[in-house]
C-alpha positions in Angstrom: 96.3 158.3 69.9 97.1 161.0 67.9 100.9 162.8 67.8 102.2 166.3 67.6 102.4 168.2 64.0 104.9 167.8 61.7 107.9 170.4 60.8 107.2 173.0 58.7 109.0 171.9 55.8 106.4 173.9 53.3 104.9 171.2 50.4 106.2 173.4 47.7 109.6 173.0 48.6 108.8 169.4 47.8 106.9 170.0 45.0 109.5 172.1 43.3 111.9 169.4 43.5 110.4 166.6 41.9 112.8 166.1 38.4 115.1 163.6 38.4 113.8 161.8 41.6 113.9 158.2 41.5 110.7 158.1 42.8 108.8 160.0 40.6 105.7 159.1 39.4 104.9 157.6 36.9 102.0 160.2 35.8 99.0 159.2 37.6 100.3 160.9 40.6 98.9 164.8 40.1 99.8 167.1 42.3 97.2 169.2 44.2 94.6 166.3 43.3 94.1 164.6 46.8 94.1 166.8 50.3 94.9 164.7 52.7 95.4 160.8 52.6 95.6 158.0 55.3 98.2 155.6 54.7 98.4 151.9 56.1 101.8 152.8 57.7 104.7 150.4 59.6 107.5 152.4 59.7 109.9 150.1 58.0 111.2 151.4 54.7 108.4 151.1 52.3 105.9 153.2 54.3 108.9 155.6 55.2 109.4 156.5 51.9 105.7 156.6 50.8 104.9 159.5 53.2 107.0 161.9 51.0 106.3 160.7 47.5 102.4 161.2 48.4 103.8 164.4 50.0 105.7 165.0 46.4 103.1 163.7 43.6 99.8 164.4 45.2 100.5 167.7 47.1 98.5 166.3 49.9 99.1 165.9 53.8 99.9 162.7 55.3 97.8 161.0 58.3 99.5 157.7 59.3 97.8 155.1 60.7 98.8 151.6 62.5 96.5 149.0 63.6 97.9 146.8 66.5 96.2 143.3 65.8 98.9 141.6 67.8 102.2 141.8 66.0 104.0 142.8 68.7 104.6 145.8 70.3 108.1 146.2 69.7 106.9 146.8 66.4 104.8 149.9 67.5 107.8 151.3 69.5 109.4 155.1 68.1 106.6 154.8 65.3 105.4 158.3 66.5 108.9 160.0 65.9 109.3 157.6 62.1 106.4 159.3 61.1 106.4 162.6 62.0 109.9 162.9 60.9 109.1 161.5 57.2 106.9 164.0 56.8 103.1 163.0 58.5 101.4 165.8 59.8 100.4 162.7 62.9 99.7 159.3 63.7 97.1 157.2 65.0 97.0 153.8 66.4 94.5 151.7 67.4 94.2 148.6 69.6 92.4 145.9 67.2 92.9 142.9 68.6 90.0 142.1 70.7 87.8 143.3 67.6 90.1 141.0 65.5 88.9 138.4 67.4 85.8 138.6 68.4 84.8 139.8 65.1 86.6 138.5 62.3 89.1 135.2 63.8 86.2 133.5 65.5 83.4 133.9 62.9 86.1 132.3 60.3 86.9 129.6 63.0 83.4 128.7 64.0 82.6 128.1 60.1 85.7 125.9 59.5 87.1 128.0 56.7 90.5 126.8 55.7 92.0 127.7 52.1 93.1 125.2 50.2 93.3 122.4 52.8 95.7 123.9 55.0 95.9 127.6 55.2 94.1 129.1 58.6 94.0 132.8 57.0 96.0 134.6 59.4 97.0 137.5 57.0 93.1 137.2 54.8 91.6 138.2 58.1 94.1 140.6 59.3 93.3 143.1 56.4 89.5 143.4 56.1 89.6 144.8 60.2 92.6 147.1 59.0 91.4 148.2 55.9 87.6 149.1 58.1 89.5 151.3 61.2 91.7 153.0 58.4 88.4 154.1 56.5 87.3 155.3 60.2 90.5 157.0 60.6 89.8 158.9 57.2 86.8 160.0 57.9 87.5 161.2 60.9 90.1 163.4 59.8 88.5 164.0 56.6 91.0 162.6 54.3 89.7 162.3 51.0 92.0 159.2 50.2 93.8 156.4 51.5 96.9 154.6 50.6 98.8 151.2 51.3 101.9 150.1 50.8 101.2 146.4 49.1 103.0 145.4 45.8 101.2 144.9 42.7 101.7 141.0 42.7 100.3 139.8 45.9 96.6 139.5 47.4 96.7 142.3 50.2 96.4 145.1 47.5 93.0 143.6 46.3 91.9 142.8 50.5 92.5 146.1 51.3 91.1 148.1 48.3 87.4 146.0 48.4 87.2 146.9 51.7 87.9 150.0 50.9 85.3 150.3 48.2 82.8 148.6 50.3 83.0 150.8 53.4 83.3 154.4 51.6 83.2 153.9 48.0 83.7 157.8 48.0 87.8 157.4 49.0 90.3 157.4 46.8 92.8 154.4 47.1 96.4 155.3 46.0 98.6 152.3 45.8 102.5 153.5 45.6 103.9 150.5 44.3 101.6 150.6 40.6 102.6 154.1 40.5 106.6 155.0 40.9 109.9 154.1 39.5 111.3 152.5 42.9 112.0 149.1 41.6 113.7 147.9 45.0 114.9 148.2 48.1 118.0 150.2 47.2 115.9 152.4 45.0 113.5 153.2 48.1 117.1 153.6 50.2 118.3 156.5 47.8 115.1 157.8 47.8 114.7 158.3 51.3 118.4 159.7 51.8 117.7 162.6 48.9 114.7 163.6 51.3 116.6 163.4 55.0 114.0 161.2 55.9 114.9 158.3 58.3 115.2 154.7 57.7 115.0 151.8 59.9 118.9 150.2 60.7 118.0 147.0 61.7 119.3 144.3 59.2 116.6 143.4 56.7 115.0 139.9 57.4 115.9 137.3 54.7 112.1 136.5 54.8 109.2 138.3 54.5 106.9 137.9 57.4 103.7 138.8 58.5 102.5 138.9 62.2 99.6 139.1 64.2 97.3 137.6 66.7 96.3 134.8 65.0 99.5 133.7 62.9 103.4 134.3 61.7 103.9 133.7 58.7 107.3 133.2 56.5 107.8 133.9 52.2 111.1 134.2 50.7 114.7 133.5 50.5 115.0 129.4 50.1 111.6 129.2 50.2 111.1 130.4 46.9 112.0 127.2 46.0 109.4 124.6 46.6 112.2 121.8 46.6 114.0 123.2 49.6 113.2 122.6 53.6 112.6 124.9 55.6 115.3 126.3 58.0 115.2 125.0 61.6 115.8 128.8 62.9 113.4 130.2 60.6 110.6 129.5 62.9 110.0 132.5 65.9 106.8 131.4 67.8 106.8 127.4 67.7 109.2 124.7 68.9 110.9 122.7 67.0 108.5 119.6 67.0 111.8 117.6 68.0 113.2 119.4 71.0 109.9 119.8 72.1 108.6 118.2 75.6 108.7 114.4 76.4 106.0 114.4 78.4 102.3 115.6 76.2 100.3 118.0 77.7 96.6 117.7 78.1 94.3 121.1 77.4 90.6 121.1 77.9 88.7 124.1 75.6 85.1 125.2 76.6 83.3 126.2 73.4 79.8 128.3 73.2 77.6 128.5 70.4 81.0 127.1 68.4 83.2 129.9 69.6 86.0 129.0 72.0 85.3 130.7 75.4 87.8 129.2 77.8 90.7 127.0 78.6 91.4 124.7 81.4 88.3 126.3 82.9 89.6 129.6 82.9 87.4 132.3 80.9 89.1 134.6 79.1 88.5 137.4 76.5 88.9 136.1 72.7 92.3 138.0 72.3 93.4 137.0 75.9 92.4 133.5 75.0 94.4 133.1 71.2 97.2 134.3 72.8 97.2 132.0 75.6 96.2 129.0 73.2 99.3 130.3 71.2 101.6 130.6 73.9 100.8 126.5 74.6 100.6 125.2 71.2 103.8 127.1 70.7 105.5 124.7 73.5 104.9 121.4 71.9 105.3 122.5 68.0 101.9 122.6 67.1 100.5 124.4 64.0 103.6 124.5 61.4 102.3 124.7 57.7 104.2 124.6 54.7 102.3 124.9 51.5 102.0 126.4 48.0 99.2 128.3 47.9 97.1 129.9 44.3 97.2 133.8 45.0 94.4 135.7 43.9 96.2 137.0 41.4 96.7 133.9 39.5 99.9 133.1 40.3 101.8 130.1 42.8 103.4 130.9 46.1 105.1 129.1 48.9 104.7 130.0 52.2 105.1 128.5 55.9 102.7 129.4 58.4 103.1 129.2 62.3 99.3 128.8 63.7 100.1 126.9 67.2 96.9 128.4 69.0 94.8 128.7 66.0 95.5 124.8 65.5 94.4 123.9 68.8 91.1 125.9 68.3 90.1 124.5 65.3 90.8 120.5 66.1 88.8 121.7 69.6 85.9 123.3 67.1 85.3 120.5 64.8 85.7 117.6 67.4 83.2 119.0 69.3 80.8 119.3 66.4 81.1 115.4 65.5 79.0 115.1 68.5 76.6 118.1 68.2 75.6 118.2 64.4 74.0 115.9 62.2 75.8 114.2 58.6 74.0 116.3 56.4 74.3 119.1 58.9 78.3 118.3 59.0 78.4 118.3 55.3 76.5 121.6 54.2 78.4 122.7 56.5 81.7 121.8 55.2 80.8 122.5 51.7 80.1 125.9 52.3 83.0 126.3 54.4 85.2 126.4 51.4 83.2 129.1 49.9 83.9 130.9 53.0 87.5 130.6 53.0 87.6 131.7 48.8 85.6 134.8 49.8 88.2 135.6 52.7 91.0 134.5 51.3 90.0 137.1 47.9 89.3 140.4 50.3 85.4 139.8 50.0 84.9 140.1 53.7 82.2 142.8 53.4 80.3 141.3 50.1 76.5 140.2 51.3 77.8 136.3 50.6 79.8 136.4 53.4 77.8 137.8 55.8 74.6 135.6 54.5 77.0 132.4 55.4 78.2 133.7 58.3 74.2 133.6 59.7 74.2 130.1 58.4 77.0 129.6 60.4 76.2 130.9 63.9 72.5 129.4 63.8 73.2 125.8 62.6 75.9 126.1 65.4 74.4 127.5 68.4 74.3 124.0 70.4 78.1 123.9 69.2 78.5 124.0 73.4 80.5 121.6 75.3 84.5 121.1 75.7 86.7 119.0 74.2 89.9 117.7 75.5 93.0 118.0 73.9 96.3 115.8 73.8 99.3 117.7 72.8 102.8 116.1 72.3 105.6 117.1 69.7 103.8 118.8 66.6 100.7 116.6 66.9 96.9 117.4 68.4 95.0 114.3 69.7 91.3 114.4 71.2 91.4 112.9 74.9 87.5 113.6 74.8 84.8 115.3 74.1 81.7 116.5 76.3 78.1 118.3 75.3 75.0 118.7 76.7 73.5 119.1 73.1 75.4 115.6 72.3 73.9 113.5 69.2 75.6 110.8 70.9 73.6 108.0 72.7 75.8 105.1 74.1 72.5 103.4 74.8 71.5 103.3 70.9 75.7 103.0 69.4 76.4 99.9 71.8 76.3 96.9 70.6 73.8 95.7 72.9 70.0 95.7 72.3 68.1 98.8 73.2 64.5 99.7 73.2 65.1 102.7 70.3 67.1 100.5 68.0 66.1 97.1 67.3 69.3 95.3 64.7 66.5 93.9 63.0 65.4 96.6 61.5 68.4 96.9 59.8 67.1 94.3 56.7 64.5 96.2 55.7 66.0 99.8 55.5 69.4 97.7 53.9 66.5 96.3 51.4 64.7 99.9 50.7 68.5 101.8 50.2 70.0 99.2 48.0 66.7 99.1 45.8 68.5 101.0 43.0 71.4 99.0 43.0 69.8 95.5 42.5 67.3 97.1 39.7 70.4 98.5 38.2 71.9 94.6 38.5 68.7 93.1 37.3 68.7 94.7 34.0 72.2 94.5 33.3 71.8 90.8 33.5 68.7 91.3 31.2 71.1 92.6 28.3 
């Protein structure tokens, strides 16, 4: 969708009023240098003021861009007039969120990458599918750079920018927040004032959150510090495990090839499907995370995660697998799936590695087909069952009875043969 131009308010008039500016740059900005650029844009107040200062330091017109990868649509609302009134020449916005699904949520979910024991990536795979319509968006407008709006301390800067480089290693990446003097949020207030340029009027959120199809998640505020509890109304999508309902709630998940394809029966699309997953798991409390997590970057965070559908998918996932892959199978598998997760988690969505694993991943899974039953009551996730066609499972050889395939004893010999090395190891020790 692209929007109307933007006044005429001539560059020069910019560029001739750059001294004394609070966010003047810091000497890497050069004006003239860059043409146009595509900026990752939100319209909150970061990205507000980012449209004039790459307007001011790099002489360049402004193409905004926002992805919808199911944050919300209130979020998209007016972003058209934000834009264009801070100076974009237009905007364009594209639906991601069946591709976020399909393409990047399910791959992660049908390898079982989870970082650091507990985080389900929502944000890690939120900004490779970003960072790759963005590069689209440039080249089809012919920007010669791109620019986001991520601080220099967290791991989106580095997600984004890889991407970047791996896509169209020919764009320039402009990152505002290495380059000016805005040191805060009053700064970037004062800033956008000087310019006439609009600023959002809703009252700030104590937290800093990140939304999408997949996840909310919550930094900031007493969560900085690792000693305090999270605040009951802090959460936005999930039930308070404790006023959730009495009664659990049963939810059956068909799976293909290790994928999740429907629920109760019902086939839906891989974005219809999250959402309705979420929209369930939500109701009883299920998915809340609180961790402290090792950024890229090298240093600690604490963050609390709301993953309700995403939680139900993966316990669905794996408990189907316990009947459809082998041990060694199950532990390659697992093994590798923390590779996976590091490689997301660091932005390295596009590097070879990935991809390589990711064809490990859908082969060794491809009779990953069955459903699984699910029993869901006040923050917890139970299997009720668990039914394949490709089962490993044979009740006629696991029962305790006699069967024709498994005869008990056999059992002494292959006891005798796999505890050789421990009585030779006992033998000679008695020797010494």
């Amino acid at each position: 969708m692209e929007i109307k131009q933007a006044p005429t308010e001539s560059l020069s008039s910019l560029q001739n009023d750059r001294d004394g500016e609070i966010g003047k740059g810091n000497g890497k900005g050069v004006v003239g240098q860059l043409k146009k650029v595509v900026l990752a844009y939100s319209g909150g107040l970061d990205t507000s003021v980012i449209v004039p200062w790459l307007r001011e330091n790099y002489g360049c017109e402004v193409v905004c861009f926002t992805a919808d990868v199911g944050q919300g649509m209130k979020e998209l609302k007016g972003l058209e007039e934000k834009a264009i009134a801070s100076g974009a020449s237009k905007l364009v916005v594209k639906d991601l969120k069946e591709e976020f699904a399909k393409d990047f949520i399910f791959p992660c979910l049908r390898a079982g990458a989870v970082y650091e024991r507990k985080y389900l990536l929502g944000t890690s795979m939120a900004r490779p599918v970003i960072a790759k319509a963005m590069v689209d968006v440039a080249e089809e407008v012919g920007a010669d750079a791109v620019a986001h709006g991520c601080t220099g301390k967290g791991n989106d800067q580095v997600r984004f920018e890889l991407a970047c480089f791996a896509l169209n290693p020919n764009l320039k990446v402009v990152a505002p927040w290495r380059e000016w003097d805005i040191t805060g949020r009053q700064d970037a207030i004062e800033y956008a004032k000087k310019h006439n340029i609009p600023i959002p009027v809703t009252k700030k959120s104590i937290y800093s959150r990140d939304a999408n199809l997949w996840h909310l998640s919550h930094e900031g505020d007493v969560l900085e510090d690792p000693t305090n509890e999270p605040k009951k109304d802090m959460y936005m999508i999930s039930t308070d495990p404790e006023d959730a309902p009495n009664e659990p709630e049963y939810v059956e998940i068909g799976i293909e090839g290790g994928v999740p394809v429907s629920i109760n029966g019902e086939l839906l699309s891989p974005a219809s499907l999250i959402s309705k997953a979420n929209h369930i798991g939500g109701k009883h409390g299920i998915g809340r995370i609180d961790m402290v997590e090792n950024r890229l970057v090298g240093m600690k965070s604490r963050g609390v995660y709301e993953t309700p559908g995403g939680t139900i998918l993966f316990a669905a996932v794996r408990e189907l697998e316990s009947l459809t892959l082998d041990r060694e199978t199950i532990q390659v598998k697992d093994s590798l799936a923390l590779k996976y997760a590091e490689l997301v988690y660091a932005g390295r969505w596009f590097d070879p590695l990935r991809e390589s694993m990711d064809a490990f991943m859908k082969k060794i899974t491809e009779t990953t087909t069955g459903s699984v039953s699910l029993k869901l009551y006040k923050g917890s996730v139970q299997v009720a069952g668990r039914r394949s066609l490709y089962s490993l499972y044979r009740e006629d050889i696991s029962s305790f009875e006699n069967g024709q395939i498994y005869n008990q004893a056999d059992a002494a010999g292959f006891i005798r043969l796999y505890g050789l090395p421990t009585r030779v190891r006992a033998m000679l020790n008695k020797s010494l």
